[in-house]
C-alpha positions as a printed NumPy array, in Angstrom:
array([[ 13.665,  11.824,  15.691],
       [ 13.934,   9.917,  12.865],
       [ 11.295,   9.072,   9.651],
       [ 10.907,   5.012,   8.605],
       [  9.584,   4.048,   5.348],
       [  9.091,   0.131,   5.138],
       [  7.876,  -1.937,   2.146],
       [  4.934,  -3.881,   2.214],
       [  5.29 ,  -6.717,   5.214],
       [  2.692,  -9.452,   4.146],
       [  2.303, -10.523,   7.677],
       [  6.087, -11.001,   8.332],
       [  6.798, -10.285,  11.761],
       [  9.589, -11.57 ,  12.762],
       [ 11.623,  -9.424,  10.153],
       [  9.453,  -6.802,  10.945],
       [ 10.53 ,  -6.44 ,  14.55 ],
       [ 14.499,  -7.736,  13.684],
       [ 14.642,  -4.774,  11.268],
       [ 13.319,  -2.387,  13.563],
       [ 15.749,  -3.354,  16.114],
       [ 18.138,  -3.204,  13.568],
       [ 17.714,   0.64 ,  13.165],
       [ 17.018,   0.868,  16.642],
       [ 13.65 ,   1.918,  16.138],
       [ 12.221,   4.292,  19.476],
       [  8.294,   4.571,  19.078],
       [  8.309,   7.686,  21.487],
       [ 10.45 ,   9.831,  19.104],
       [ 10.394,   7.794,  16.073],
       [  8.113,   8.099,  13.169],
       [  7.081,   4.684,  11.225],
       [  5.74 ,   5.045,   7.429],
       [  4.344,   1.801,   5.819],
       [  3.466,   0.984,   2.806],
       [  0.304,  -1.099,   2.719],
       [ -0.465,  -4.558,   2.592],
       [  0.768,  -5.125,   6.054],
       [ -1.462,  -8.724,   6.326],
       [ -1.529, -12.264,   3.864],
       [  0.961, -14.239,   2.444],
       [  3.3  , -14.171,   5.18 ],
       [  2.751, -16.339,   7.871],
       [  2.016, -13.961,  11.385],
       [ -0.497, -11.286,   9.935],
       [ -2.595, -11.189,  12.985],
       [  1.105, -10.596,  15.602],
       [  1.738,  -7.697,  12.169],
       [ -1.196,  -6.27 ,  12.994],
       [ -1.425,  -6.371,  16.67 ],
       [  2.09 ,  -5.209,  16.764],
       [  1.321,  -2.49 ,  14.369],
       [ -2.026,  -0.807,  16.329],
       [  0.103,  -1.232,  19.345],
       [  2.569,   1.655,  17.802],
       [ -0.804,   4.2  ,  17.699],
       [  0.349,   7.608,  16.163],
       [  4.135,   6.546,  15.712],
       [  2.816,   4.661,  12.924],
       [  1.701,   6.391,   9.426],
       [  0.495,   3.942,   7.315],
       [ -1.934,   3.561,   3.739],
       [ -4.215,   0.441,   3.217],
       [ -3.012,  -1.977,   0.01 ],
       [ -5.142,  -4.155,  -1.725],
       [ -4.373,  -7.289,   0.35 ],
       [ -5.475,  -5.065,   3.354],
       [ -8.941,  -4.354,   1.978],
       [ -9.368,  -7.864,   0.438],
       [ -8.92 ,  -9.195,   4.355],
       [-11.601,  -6.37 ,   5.079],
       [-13.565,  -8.243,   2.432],
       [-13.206, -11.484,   3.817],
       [-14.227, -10.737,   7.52 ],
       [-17.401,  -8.984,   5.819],
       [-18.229, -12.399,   4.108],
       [-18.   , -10.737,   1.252],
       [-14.706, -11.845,  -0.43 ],
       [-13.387, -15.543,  -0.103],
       [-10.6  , -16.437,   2.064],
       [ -8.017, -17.75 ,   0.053],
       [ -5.856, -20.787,   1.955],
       [ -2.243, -19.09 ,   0.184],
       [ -3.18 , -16.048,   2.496],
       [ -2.701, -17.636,   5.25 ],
       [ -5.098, -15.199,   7.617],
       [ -7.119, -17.892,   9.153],
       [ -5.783, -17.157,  12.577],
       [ -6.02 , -13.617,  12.063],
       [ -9.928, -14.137,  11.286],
       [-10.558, -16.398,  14.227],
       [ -8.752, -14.737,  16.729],
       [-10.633, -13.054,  19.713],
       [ -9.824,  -9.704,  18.94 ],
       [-10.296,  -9.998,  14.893],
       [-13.731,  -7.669,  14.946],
       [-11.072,  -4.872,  16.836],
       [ -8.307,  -5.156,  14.801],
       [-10.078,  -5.097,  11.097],
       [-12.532,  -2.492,  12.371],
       [ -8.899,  -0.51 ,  13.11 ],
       [ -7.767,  -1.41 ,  10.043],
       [-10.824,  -0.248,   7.74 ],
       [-10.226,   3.522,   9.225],
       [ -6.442,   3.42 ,   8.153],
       [ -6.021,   6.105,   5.592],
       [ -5.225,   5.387,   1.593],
       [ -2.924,   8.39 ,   0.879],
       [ -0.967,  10.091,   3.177],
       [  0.671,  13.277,   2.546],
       [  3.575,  15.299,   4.936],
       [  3.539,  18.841,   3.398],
       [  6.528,  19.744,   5.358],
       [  8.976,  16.904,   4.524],
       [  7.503,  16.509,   0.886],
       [  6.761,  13.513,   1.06 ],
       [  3.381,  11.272,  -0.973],
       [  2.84 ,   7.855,  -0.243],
       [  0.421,   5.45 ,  -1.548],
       [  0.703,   1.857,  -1.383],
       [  0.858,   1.19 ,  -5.249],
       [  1.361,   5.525,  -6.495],
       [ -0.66 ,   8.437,  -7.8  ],
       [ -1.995,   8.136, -11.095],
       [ -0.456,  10.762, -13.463],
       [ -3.834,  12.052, -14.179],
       [ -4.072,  13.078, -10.829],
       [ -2.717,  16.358,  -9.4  ],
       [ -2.033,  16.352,  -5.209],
       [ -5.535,  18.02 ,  -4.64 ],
       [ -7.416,  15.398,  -7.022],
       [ -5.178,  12.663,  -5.386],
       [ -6.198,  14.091,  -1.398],
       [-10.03 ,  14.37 ,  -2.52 ],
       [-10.483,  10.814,  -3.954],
       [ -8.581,   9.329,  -1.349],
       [-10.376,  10.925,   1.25 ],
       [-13.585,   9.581,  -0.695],
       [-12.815,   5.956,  -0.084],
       [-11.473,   6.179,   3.42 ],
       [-15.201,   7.775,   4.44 ],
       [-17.48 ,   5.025,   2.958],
       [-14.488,   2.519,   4.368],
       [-14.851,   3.861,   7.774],
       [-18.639,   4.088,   7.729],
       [-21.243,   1.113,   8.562],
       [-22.182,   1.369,   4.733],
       [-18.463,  -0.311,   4.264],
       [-19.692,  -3.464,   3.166],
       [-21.225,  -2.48 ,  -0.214],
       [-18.52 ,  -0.602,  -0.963],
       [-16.362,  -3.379,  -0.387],
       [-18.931,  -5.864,  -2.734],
       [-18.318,  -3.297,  -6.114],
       [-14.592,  -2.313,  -5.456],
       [-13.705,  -5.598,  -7.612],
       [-13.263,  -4.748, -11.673],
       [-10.921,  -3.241, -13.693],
       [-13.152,   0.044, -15.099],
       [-13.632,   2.541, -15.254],
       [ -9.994,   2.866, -16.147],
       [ -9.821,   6.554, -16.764],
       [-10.361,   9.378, -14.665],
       [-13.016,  12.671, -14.701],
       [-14.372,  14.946, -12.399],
       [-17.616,  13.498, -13.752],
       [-17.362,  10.144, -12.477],
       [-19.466,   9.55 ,  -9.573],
       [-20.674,   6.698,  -6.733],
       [-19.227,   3.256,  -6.642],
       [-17.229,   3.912, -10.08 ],
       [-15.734,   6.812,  -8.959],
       [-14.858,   4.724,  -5.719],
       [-13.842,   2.27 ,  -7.699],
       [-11.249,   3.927,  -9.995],
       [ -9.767,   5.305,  -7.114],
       [ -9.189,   2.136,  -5.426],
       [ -7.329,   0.879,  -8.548],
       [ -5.027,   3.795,  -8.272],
       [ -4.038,   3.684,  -4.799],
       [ -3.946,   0.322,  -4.271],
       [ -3.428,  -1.873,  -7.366],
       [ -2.037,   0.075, -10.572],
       [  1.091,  -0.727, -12.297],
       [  0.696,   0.02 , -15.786],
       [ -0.606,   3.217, -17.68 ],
       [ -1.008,   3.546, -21.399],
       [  0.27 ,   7.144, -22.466],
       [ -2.735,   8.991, -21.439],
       [ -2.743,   8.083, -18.286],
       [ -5.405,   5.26 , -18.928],
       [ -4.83 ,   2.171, -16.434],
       [ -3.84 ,  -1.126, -17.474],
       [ -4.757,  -3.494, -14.472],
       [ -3.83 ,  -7.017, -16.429],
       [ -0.66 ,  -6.505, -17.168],
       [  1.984,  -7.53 , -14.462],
       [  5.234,  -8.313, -15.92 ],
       [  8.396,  -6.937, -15.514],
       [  9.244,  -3.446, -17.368],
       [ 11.391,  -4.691, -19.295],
       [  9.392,  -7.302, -20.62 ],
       [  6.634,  -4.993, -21.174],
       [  5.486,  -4.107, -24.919],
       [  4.741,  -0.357, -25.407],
       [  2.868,   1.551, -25.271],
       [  2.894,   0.749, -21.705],
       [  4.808,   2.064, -19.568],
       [  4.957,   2.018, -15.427],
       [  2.84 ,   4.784, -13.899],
       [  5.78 ,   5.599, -12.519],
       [  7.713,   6.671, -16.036],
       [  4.661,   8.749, -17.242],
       [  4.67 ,  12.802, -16.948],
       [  3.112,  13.497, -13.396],
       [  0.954,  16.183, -11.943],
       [  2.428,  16.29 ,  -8.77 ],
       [  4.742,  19.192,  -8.245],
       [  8.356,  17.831,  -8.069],
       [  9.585,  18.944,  -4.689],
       [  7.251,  15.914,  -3.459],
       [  8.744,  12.201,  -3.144],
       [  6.209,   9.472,  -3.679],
       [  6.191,   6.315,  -1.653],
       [  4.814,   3.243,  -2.787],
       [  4.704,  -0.829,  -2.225],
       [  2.857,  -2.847,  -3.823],
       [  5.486,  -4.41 ,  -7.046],
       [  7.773,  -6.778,  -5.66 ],
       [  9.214,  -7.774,  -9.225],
       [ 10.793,  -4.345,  -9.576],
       [ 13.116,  -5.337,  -6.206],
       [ 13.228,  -1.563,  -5.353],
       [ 14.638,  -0.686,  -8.479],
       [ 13.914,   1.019, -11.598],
       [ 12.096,   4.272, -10.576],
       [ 13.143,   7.83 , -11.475],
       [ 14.496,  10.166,  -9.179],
       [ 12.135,  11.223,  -6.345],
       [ 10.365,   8.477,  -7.133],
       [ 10.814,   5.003,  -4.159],
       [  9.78 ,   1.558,  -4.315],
       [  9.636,  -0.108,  -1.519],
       [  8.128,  -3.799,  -1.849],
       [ 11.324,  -6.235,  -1.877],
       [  8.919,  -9.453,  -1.637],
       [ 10.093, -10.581,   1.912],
       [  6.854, -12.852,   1.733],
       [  8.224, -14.305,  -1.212],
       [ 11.382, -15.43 ,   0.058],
       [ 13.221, -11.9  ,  -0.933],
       [ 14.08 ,  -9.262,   1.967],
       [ 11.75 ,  -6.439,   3.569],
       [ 13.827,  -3.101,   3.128],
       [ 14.093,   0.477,   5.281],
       [ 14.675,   3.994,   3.831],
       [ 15.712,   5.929,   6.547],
       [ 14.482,   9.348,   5.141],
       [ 16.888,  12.1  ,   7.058],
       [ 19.748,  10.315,   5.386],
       [ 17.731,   8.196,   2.802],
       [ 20.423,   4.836,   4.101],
       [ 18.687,   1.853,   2.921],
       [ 18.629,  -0.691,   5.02 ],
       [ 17.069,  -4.497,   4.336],
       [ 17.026,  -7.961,   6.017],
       [ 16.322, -11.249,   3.857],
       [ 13.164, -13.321,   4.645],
       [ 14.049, -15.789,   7.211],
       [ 11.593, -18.085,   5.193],
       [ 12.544, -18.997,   1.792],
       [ 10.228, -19.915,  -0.924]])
């Protein structure tokens, strides 16, 4: 049996199943970890997403931001965006099925026994594991209820941008949506900076990558996370793996193989 961990797909399918058959890729024994955002951008969410539910508990997968703004959209709450390109996803007959599935998809998963953390964009180093489990298990409950909807109408907004125990309802909900599915930046306290989306090393300080701040989380676990394309895969410290390559964008979609940790990548077939 072997563990997959695959970057963020943005509806590219084709390179989705050519990279799978590329690591010869056996759902029966095989275990499949993705990183979020599995729909927009690319041009075959709705076959992603099919393909994906298809793979039941082979697959062990988090929800990025792009996933809940499609969630959004089919709950005319957000507006569908033409550059997403999900218009035959949200037509299709079985569209109510498949975002219903996708709305009870977990934001954090955790594997005790192979250490391993992944979130589509990472744990905020004011979290520790337990604080991380909790609020992530907050959000996936209202996103699986029928009360979805008004979460989904306040989960837009930068603040709060720092966490306490004492936050509560849709802020609390909120803040922990940033985290797990759209953080980058982190001043030296651990507060959030959600505008700021350059490169590191055209960043001025004091910011600095969540990634490159002290962390909670005891060191024996690896985090997992999508979600940055600009850093290529590069960058993080050790323990610490990036997995968004951009394949929508024209760059490749990339495998770690964890038993071995052997990258392994394929360039988008569609360049930008």
């Amino acid at each position: 049996m072997a563990t997959y961990l695959i970057g963020d797909i943005h509806g590219c399918y084709r390179e989705l199943r050519a990279l799978l058959k590329q690591v010869k890729f056996e759902p029966q024994k095989d275990v499949l970890w993705l990183t979020g955002d599995l729909v927009a951008r690319g041009p075959d969410s709705l076959k992603v997403l099919r393909y994906i539910k298809t793979l039941g508990a082979s697959v062990r997968m988090v929800l990025g931001n792009h996933d809940l703004h499609l969630i959004g959209v089919y709950a005319n709450i957000s507006h569908n965006k033409p550059k997403d390109k999900l218009k035959k996803l949200l037509t299709a007959p079985d569209a109510n099925e498949l975002v219903n599935w996708l709305r009870r998809q977990p934001l954090l998963q955790v594997d005790n026994k192979k250490k391993i953390i992944m979130a589509h964009a990472g744990i905020t180093p004011q979290w520790d594991l337990a604080t991380a489990q909790m609020c992530a298990r907050e959000v996936e409950a209202i996103l699986s209820s029928d009360t979805y909807p008004l979460f989904i109408d306040s989960m837009y907004g930068d603040m709060p941008n720092n966490w306490s125990p004492n936050l509560t309802g849709l802020s609390r909900l909120r803040f922990s949506t940033n985290v797990l599915t759209r953080m980058r930046y982190c001043f030296p306290d651990g507060l959030l900076n959600m505008s700021w989306k350059n490169k590191p090393e055209n960043t001025p300080p004091p910011l600095k990558p969540w990634f490159d701040l002290p962390r909670k989380i005891p060191p024996e676990y690896a985090i997992i996370f999508g979600h940055w394309a600009s850093l290529e895969g590069k960058g993080t410290p050790k323990g610490i793996y990036g997995l968004d390559t951009g394949c929508c964008w024209g760059g490749k979609l990339t495998l770690l193989r964890w038993e071995d940790k052997k990258y392994f990548s394929l360039p988008a077939f569609t360049k930008k």
